[in-house]
Backbone as CSV, one residue per row, in Angstrom:
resi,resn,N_x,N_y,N_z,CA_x,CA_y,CA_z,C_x,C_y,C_z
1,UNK,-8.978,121.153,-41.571,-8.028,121.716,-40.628,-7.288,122.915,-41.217
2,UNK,-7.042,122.810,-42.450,-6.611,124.106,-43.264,-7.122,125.840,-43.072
3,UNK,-6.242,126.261,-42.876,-6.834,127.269,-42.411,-7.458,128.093,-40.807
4,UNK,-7.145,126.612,-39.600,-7.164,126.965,-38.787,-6.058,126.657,-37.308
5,UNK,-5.878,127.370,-35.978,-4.928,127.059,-35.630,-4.352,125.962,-35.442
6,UNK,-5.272,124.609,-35.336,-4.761,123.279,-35.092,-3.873,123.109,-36.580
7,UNK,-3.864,123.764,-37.735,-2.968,123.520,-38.747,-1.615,123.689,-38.303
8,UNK,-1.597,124.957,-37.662,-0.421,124.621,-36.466,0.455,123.861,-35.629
9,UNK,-1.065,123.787,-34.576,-0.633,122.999,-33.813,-0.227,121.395,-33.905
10,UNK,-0.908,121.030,-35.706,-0.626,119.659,-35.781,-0.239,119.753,-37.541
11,UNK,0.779,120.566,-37.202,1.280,120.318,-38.942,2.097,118.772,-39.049
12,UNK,2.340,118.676,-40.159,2.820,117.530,-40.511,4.604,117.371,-41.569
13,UNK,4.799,116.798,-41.754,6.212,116.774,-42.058,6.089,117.072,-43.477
14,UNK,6.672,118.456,-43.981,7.142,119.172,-45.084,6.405,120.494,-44.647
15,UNK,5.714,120.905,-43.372,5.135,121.755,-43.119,6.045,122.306,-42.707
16,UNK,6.170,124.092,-43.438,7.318,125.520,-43.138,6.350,126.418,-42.720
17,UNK,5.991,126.734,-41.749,5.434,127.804,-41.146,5.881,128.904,-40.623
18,UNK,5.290,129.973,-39.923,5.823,131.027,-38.623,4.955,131.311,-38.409
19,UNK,5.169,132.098,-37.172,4.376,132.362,-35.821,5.159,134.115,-35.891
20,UNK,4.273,134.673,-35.821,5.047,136.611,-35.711,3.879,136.617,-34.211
21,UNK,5.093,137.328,-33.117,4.164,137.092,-32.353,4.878,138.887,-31.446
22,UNK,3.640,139.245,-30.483,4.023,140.173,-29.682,4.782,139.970,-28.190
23,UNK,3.603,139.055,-27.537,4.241,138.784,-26.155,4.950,137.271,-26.125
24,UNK,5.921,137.040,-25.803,6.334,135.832,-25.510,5.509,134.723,-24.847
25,UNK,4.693,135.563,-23.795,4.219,133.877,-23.521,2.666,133.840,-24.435
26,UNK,2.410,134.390,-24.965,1.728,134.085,-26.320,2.197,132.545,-27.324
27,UNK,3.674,133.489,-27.923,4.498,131.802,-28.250,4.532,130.915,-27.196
28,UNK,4.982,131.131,-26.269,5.492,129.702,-25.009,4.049,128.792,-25.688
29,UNK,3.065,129.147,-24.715,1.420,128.758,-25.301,1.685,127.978,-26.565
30,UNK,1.927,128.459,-27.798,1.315,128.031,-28.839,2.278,127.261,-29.054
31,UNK,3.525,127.282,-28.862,4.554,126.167,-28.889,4.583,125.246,-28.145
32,UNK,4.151,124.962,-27.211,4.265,124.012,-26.340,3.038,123.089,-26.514
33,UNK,1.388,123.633,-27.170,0.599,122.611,-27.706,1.194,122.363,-29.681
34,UNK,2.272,122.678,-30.217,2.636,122.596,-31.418,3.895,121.426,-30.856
35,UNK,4.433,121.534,-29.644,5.539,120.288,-29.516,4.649,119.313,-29.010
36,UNK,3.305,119.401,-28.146,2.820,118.278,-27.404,2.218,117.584,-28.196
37,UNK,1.786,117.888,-29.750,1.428,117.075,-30.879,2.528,116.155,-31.227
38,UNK,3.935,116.659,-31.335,5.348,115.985,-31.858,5.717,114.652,-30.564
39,UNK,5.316,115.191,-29.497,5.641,114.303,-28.386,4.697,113.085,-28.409
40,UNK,3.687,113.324,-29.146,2.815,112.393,-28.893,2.765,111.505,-30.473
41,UNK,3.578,111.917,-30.851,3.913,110.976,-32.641,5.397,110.564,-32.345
42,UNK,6.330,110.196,-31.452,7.420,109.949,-31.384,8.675,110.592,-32.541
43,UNK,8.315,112.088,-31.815,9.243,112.912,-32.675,9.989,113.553,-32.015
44,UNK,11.577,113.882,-32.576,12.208,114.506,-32.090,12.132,116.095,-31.953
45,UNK,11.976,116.536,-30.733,11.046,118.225,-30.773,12.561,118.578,-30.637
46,UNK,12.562,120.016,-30.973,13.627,121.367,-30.819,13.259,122.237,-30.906
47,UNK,13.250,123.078,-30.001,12.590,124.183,-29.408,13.698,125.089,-29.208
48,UNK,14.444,126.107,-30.438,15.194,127.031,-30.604,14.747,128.138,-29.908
49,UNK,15.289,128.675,-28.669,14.442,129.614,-28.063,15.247,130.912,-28.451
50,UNK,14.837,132.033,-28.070,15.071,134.044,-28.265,16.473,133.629,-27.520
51,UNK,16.552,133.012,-25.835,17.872,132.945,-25.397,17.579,132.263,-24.481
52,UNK,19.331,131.938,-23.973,18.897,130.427,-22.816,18.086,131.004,-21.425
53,UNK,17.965,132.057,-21.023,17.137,132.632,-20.051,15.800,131.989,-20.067
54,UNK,15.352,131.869,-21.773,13.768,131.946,-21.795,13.700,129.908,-22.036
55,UNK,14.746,128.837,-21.978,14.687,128.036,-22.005,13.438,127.293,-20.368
56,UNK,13.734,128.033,-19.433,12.616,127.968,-18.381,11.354,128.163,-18.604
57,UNK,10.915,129.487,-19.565,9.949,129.672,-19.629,9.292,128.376,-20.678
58,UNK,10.217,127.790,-21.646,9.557,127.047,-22.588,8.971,125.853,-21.784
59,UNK,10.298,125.171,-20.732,9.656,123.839,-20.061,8.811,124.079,-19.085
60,UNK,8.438,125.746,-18.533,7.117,125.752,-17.786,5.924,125.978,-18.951
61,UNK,5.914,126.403,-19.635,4.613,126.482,-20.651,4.244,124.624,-21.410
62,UNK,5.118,123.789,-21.329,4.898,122.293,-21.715,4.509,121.584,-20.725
63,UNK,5.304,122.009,-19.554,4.508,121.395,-18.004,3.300,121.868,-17.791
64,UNK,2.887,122.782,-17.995,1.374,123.258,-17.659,0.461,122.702,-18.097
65,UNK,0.833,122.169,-19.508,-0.196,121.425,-20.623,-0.481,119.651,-20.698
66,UNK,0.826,119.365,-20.077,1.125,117.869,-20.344,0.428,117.130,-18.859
67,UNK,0.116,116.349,-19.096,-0.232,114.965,-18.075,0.632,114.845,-17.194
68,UNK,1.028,114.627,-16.140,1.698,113.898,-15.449,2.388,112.401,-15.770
69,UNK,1.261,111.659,-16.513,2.417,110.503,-16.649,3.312,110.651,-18.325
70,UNK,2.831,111.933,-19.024,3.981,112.280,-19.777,4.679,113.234,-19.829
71,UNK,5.106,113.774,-18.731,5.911,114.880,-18.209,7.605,114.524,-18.065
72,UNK,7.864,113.412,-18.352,8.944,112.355,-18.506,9.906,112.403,-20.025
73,UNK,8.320,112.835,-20.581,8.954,113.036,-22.489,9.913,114.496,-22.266
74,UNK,9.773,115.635,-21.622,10.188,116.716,-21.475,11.764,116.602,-21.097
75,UNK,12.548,115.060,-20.601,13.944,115.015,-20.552,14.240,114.429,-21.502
76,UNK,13.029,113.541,-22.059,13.453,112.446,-22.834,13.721,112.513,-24.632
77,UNK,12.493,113.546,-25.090,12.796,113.804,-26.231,12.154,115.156,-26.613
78,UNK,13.119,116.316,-25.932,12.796,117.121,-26.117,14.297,118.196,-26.087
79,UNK,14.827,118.849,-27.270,15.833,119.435,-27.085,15.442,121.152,-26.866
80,UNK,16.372,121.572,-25.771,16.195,123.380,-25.835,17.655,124.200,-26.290
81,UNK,17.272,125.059,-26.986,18.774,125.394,-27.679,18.752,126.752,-27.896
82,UNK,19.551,127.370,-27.331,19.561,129.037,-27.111,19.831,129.640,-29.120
83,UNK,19.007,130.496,-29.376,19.573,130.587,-30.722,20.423,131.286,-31.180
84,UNK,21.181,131.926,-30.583,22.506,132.002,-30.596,23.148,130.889,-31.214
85,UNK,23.095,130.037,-30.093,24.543,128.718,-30.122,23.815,127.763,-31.393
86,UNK,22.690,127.929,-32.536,22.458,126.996,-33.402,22.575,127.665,-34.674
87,UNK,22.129,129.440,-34.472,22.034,129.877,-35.600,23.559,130.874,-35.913
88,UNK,24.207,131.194,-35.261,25.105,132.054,-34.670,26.590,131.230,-34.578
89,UNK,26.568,130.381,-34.502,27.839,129.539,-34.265,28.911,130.063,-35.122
90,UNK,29.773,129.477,-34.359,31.262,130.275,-34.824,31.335,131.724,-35.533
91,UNK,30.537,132.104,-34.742,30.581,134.137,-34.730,29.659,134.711,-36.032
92,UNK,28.840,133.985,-36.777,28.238,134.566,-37.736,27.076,133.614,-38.696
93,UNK,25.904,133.789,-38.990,25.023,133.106,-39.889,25.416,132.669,-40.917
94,UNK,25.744,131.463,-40.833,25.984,130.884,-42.395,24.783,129.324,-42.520
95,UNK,23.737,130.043,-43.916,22.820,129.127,-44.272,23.167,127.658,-44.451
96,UNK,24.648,127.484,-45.300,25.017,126.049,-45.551,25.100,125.217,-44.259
97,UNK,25.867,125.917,-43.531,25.770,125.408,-41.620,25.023,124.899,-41.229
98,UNK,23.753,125.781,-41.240,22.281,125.621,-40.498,21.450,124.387,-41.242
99,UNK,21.863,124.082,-42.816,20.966,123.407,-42.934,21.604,121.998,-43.068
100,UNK,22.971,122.075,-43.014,23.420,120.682,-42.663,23.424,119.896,-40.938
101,UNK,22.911,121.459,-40.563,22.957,120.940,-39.043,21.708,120.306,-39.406
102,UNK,20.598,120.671,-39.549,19.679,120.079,-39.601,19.477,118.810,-40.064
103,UNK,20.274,118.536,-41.426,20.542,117.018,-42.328,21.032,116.155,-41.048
104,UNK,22.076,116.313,-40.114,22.538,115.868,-39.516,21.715,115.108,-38.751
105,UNK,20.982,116.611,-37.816,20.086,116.188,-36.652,19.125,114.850,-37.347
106,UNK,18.568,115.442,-38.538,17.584,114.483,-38.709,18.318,112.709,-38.802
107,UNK,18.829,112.645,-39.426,19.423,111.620,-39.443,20.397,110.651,-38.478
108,UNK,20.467,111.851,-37.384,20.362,111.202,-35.903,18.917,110.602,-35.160
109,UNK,18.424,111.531,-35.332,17.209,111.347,-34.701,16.286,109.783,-35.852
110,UNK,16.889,109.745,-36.951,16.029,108.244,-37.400,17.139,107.284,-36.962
111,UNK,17.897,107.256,-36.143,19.050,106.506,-36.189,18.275,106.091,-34.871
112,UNK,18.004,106.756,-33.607,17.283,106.551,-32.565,16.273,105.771,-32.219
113,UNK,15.628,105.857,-33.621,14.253,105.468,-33.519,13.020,105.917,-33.270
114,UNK,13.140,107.965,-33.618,12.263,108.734,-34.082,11.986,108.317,-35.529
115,UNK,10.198,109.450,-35.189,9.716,108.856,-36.675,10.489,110.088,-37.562
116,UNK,10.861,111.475,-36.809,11.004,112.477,-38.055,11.855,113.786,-36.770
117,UNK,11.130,114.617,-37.415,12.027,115.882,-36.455,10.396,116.973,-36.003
118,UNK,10.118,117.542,-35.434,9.345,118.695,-35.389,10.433,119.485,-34.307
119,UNK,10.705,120.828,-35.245,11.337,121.628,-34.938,10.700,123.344,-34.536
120,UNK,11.341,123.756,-34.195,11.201,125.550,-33.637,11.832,126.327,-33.265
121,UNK,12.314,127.544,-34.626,13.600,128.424,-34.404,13.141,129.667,-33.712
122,UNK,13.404,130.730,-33.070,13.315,131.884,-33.107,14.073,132.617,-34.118
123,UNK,13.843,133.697,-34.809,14.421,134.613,-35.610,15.309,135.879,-35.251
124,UNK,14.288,136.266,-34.062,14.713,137.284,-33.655,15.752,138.173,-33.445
125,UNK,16.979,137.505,-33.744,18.446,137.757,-33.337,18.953,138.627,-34.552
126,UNK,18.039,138.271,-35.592,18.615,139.170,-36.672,18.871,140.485,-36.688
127,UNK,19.585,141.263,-37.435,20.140,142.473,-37.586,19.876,143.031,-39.031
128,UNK,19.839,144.006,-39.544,19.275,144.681,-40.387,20.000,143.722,-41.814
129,UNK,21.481,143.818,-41.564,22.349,143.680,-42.330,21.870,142.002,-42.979
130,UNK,21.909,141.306,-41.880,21.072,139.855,-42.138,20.220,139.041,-43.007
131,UNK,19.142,140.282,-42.809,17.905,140.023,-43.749,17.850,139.355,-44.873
132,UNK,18.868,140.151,-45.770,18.741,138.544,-47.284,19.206,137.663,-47.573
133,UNK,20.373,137.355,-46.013,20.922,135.943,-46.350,19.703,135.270,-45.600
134,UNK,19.286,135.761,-44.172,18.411,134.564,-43.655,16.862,134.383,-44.634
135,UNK,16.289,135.474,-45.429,15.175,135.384,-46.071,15.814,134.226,-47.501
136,UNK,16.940,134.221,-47.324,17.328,133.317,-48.153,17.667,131.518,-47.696
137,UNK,18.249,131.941,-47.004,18.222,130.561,-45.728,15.970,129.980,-45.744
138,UNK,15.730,130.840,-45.524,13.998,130.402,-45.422,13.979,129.577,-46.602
139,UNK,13.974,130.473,-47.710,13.520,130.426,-49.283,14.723,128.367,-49.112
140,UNK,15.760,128.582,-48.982,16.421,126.856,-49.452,15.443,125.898,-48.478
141,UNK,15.270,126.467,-47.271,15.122,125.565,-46.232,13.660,124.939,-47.000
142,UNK,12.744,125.427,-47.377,11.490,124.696,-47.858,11.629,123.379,-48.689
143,UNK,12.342,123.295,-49.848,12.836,121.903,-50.266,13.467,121.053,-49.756
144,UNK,14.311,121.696,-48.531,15.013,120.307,-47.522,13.739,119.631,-46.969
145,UNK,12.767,120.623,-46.053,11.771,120.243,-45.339,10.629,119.452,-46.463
146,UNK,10.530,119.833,-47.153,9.473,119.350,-48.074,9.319,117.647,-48.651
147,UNK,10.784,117.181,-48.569,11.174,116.109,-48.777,11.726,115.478,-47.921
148,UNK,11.407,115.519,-46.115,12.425,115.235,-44.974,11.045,115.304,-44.450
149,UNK,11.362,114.461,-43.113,10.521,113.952,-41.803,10.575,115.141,-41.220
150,UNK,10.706,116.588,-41.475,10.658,117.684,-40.564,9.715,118.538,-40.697
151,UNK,9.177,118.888,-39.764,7.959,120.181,-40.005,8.559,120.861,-39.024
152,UNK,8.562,122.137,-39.531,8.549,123.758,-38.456,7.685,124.985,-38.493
153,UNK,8.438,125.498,-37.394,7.792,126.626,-37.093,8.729,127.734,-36.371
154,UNK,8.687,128.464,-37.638,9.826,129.799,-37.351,8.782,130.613,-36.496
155,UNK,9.868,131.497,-35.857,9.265,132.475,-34.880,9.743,133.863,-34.995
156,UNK,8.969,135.066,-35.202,10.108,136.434,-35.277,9.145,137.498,-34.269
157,UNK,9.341,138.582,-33.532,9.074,139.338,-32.915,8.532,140.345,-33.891
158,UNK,7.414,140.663,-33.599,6.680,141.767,-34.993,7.716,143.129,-34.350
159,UNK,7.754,143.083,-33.508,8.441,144.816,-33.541,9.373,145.139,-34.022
160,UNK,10.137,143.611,-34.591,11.355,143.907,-36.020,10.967,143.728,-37.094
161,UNK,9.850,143.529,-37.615,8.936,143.521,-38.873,8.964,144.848,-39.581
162,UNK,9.408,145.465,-40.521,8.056,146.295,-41.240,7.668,145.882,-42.293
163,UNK,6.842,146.002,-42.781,6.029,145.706,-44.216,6.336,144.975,-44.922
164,UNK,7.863,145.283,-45.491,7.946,144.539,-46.523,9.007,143.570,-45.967
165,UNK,9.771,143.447,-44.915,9.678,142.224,-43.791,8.683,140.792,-43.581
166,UNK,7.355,141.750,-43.344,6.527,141.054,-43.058,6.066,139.754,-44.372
167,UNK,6.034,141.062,-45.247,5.864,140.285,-46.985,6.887,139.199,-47.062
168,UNK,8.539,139.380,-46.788,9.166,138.236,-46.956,8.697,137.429,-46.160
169,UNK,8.478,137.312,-44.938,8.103,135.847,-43.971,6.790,135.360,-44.553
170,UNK,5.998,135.975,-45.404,4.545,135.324,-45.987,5.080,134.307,-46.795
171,UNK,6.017,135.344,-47.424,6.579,134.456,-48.686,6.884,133.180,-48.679
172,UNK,7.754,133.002,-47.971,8.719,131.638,-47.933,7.632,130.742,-46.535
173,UNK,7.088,131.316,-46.283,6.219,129.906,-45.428,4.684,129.251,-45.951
174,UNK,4.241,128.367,-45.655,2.973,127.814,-46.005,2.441,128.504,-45.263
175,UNK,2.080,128.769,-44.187,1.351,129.495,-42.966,2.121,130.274,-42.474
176,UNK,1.363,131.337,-41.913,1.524,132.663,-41.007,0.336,132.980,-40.558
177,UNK,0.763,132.928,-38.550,0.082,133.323,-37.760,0.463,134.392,-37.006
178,UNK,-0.172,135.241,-36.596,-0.099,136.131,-35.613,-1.281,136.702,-34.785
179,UNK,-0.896,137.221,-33.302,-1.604,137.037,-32.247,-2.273,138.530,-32.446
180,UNK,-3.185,139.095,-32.169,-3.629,140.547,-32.234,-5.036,140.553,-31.575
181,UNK,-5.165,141.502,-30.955,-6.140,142.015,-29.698,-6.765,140.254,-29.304
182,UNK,-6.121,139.515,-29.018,-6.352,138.384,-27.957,-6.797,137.362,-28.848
183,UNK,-6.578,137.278,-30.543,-6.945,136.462,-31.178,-5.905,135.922,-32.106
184,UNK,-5.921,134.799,-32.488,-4.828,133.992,-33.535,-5.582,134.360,-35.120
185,UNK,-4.853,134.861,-35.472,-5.227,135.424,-37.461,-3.830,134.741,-38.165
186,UNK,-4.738,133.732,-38.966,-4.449,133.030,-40.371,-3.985,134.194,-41.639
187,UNK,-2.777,133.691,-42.074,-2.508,134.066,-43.269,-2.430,133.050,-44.166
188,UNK,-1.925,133.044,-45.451,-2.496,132.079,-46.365,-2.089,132.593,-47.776
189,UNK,-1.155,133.320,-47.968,-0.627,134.003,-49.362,0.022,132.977,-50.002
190,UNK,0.644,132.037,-49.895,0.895,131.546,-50.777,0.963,129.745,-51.471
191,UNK,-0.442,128.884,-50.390,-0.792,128.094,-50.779,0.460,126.789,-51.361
192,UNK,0.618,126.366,-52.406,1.676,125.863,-53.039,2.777,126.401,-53.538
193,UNK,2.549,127.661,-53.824,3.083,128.308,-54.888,4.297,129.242,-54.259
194,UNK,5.312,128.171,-54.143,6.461,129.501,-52.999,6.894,130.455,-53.678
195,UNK,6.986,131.092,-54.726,7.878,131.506,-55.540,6.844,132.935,-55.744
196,UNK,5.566,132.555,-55.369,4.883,134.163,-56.003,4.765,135.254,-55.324
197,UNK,5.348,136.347,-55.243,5.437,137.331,-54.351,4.625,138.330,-54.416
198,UNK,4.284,138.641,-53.060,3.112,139.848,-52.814,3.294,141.303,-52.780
199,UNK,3.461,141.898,-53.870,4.293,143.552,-54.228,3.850,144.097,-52.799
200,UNK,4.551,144.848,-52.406,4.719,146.239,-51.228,3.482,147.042,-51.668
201,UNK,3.455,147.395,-52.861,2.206,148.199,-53.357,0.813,147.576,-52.682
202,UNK,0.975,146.764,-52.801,-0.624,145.818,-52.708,-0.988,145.733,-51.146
203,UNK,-0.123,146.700,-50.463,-0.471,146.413,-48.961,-0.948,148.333,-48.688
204,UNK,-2.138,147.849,-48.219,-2.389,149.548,-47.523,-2.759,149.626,-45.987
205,UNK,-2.391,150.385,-45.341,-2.659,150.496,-43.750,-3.893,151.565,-43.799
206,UNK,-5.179,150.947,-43.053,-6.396,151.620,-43.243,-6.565,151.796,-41.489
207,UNK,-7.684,152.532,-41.408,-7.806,152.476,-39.875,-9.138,151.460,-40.145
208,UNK,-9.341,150.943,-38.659,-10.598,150.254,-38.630,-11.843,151.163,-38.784
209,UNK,-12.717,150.620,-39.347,-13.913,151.371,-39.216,-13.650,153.032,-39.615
210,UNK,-12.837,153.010,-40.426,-12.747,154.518,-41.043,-13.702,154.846,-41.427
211,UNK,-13.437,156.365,-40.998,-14.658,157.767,-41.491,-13.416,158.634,-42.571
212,UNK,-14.090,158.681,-43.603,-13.794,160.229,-44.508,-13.345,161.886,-43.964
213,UNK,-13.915,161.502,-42.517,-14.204,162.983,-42.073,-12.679,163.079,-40.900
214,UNK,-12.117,161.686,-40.794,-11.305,161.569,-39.329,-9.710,161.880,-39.700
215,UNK,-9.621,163.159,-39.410,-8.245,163.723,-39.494,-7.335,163.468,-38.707
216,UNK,-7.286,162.644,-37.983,-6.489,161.784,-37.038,-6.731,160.832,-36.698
217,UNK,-5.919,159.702,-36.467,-6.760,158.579,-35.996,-5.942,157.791,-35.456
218,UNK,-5.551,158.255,-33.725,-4.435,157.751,-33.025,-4.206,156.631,-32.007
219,UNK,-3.769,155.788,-31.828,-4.076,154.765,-30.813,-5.146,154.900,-29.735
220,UNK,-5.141,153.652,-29.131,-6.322,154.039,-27.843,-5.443,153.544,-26.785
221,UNK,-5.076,153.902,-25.544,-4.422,154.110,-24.971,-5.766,153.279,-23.342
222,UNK,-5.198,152.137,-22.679,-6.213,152.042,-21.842,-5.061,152.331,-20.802
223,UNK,-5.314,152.949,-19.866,-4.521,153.633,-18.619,-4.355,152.983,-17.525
224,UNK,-5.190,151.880,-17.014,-5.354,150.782,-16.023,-4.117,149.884,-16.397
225,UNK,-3.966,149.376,-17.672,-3.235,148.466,-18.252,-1.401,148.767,-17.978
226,UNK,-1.174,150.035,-17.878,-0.201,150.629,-18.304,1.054,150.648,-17.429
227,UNK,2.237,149.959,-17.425,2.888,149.710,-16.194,3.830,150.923,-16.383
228,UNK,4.399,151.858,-16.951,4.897,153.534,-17.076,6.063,152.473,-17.754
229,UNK,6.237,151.479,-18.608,7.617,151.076,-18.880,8.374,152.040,-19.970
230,UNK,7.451,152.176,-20.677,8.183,153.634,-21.560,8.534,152.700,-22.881
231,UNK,8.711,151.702,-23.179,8.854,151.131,-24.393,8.247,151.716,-25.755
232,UNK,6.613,151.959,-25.416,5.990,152.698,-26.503,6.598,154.011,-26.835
233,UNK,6.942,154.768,-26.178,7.272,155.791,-26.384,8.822,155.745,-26.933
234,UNK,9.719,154.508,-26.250,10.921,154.714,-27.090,10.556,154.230,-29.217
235,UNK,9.754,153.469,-29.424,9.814,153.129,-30.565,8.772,154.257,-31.447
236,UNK,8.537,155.184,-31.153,7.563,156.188,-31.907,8.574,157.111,-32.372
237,UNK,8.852,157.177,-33.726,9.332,157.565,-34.223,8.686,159.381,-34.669
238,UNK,7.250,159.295,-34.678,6.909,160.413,-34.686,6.660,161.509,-33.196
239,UNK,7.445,160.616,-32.281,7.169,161.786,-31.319,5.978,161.857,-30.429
240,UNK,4.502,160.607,-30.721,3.452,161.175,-30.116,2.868,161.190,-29.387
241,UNK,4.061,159.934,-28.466,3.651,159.654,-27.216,4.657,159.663,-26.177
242,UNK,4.248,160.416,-24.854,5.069,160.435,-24.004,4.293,160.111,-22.472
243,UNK,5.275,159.933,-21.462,4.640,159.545,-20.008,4.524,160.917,-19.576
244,UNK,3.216,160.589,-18.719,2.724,161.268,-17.846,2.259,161.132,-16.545
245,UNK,2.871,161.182,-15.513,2.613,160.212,-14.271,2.958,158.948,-14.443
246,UNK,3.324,158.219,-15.044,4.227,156.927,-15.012,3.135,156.365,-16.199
247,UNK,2.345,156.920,-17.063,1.071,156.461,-17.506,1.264,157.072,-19.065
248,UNK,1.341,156.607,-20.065,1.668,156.597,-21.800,0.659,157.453,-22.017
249,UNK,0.533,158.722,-23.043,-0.208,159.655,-23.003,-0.193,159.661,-24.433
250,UNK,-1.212,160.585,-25.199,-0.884,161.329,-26.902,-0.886,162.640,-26.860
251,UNK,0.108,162.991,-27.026,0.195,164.746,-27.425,-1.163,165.017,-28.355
252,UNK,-1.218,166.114,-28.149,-2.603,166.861,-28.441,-2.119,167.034,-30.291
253,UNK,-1.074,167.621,-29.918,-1.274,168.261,-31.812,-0.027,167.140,-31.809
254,UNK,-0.873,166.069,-33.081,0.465,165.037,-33.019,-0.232,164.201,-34.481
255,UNK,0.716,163.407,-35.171,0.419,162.523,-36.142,0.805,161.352,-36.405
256,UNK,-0.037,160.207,-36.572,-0.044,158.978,-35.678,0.395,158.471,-37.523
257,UNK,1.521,157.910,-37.828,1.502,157.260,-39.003,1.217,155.942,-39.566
258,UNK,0.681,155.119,-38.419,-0.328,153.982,-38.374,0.792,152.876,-38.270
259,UNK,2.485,152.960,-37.420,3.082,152.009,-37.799,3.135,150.916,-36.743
260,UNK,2.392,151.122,-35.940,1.632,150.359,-35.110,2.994,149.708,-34.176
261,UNK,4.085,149.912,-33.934,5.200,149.573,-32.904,4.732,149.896,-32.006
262,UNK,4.234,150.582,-31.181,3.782,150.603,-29.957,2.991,149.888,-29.350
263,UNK,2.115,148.912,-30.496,0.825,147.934,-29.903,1.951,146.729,-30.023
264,UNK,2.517,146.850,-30.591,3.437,145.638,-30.641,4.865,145.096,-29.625
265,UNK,5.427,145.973,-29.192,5.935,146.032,-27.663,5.314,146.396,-26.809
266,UNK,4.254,146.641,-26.505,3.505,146.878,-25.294,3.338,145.627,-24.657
267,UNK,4.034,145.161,-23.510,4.073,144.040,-22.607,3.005,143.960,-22.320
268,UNK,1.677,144.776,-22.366,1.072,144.838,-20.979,-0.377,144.441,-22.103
269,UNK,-0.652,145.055,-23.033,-1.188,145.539,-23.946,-2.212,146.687,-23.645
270,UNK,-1.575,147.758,-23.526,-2.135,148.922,-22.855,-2.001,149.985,-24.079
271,UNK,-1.860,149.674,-24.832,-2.415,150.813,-25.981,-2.328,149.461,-27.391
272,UNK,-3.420,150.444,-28.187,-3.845,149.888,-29.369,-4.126,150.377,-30.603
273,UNK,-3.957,150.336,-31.717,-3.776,150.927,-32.937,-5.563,150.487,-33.395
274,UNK,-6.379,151.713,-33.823,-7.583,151.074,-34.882,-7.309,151.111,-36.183
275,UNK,-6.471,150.631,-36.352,-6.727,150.658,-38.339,-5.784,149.080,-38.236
276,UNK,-5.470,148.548,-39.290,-4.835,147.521,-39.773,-4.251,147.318,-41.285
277,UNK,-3.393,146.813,-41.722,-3.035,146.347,-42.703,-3.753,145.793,-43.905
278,UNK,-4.167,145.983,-44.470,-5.515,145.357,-45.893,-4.570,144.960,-46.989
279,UNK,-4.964,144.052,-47.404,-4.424,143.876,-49.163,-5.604,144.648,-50.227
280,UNK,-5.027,144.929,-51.264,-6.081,145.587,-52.514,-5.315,145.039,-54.100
């Protein structure tokens, strides 16, 4: 099972994962067969959502999947919690908080007569400033979980990722998944070994199927797909894409720096980056 999505969908208790994902109901999907494993081991699920808006979308993506005669577990042992009000409380992130909330929960939940916890935060809320207390919050949280009835699965929006972002969330989890041109891709950097880190150097952005000869090498843009929302174009930092008729275009004399934000908020998935990320 190592190595593929059911590692996911049926991790087990000391399992620290994440999910980097583009479209939301991508996650809904993969969370809702990652809680219908927990529902079906008499576990207490928590399903930390982006915000209480998207708390609907979570209990329609579990209804879609579940049986009818266990569609009952969805009042019964299943918590939804805006992440704001879990991670955010009393006006600011504090790690000691978060992980005694958790000591807590768990030890409610064996008080009940659950076997353990399977949990699910979103990240997303973070702010620049954030970053090394919560990459630090990750880094403690693995020895609580490691020795506790809890398995998770963090969640962060790639379009707040860059690079060496991305490198911290490898770091501190057993698994990392993410969704790209309609497929689930396994990561796997760091096995047992939480502590070994993957230098910034060691990451190069190549195009796919590179030529020697290709002096540009700029998204592909499918035009059918394209609802004129303009998102791509607000996150291009180089300028190289703009609307045209309500429809995402590439300037002619333009230079594409491969940082791939535009395939990554694209709701629709109407443009696409050919190159990718490589280790060396």
């Amino acid at each position: 099972m190592k190595g593929s999505i059911q590692s996911i969908y049926e991790a087990q208790y000391g399992d620290h994962n994440c999910a980097v994902y583009n479209a939301k109901q991508d996650l809904d999907i993969l969370l809702a067969r990652y809680f219908e494993y927990g529902l079906d081991k008499n576990q207490l699920c928590v399903w930390i959502t982006p915000g209480a808006d998207r708390e609907r979308d979570a209990r329609r993506a579990l209804d879609g999947i579940l049986p009818d005669t266990k569609k009952h577990l969805l009042t019964e042992h299943i918590e939804f919690i805006d992440c704001t009000d879990f991670y955010l409380k009393d006006g600011g992130f504090k790690p000691d908080q978060i992980l005694e909330q958790w000591d807590d929960k768990l030890h409610w939940a064996i008080s009940k007569g659950y076997e353990g916890i399977r949990a699910s935060g979103d990240l997303g809320w973070f702010e620049e400033k954030d970053w090394p207390l919560l990459m630090d919050y990750e880094n403690r949280l693995n020895p609580v979980i490691g020795i506790s009835n809890i398995s998770a699965l963090c969640s962060y929006p790639l379009y707040k990722l860059g690079t060496s972002q991305m490198l911290d969330v490898m770091q501190y989890h057993k698994l990392a998944i993410t969704r790209k041109n309609g497929e689930w891709h396994m990561f796997e950097l760091l096995g047992d070994e939480l502590t070994s880190k993957v230098p910034a150097s060691s990451l190069v952005v190549t195009p796919r199927d590179y030529q020697p000869s290709d002096s540009s090498i700029t998204p592909v843009i499918y035009p059918e797909k394209c609802d004129g929302c303009g998102l791509c174009v607000e996150v291009c930092e180089r300028n190289s894409l703009y609307l045209e008729d309500y429809t995402v275009a590439i300037r002619k004399e333009t230079y594409c720096d491969w940082c791939t934000d535009c395939e990554a908020i694209c709701p629709t998935g109407a443009i696409t980056c050919p190159f990718e990320i490589t280790m060396v």
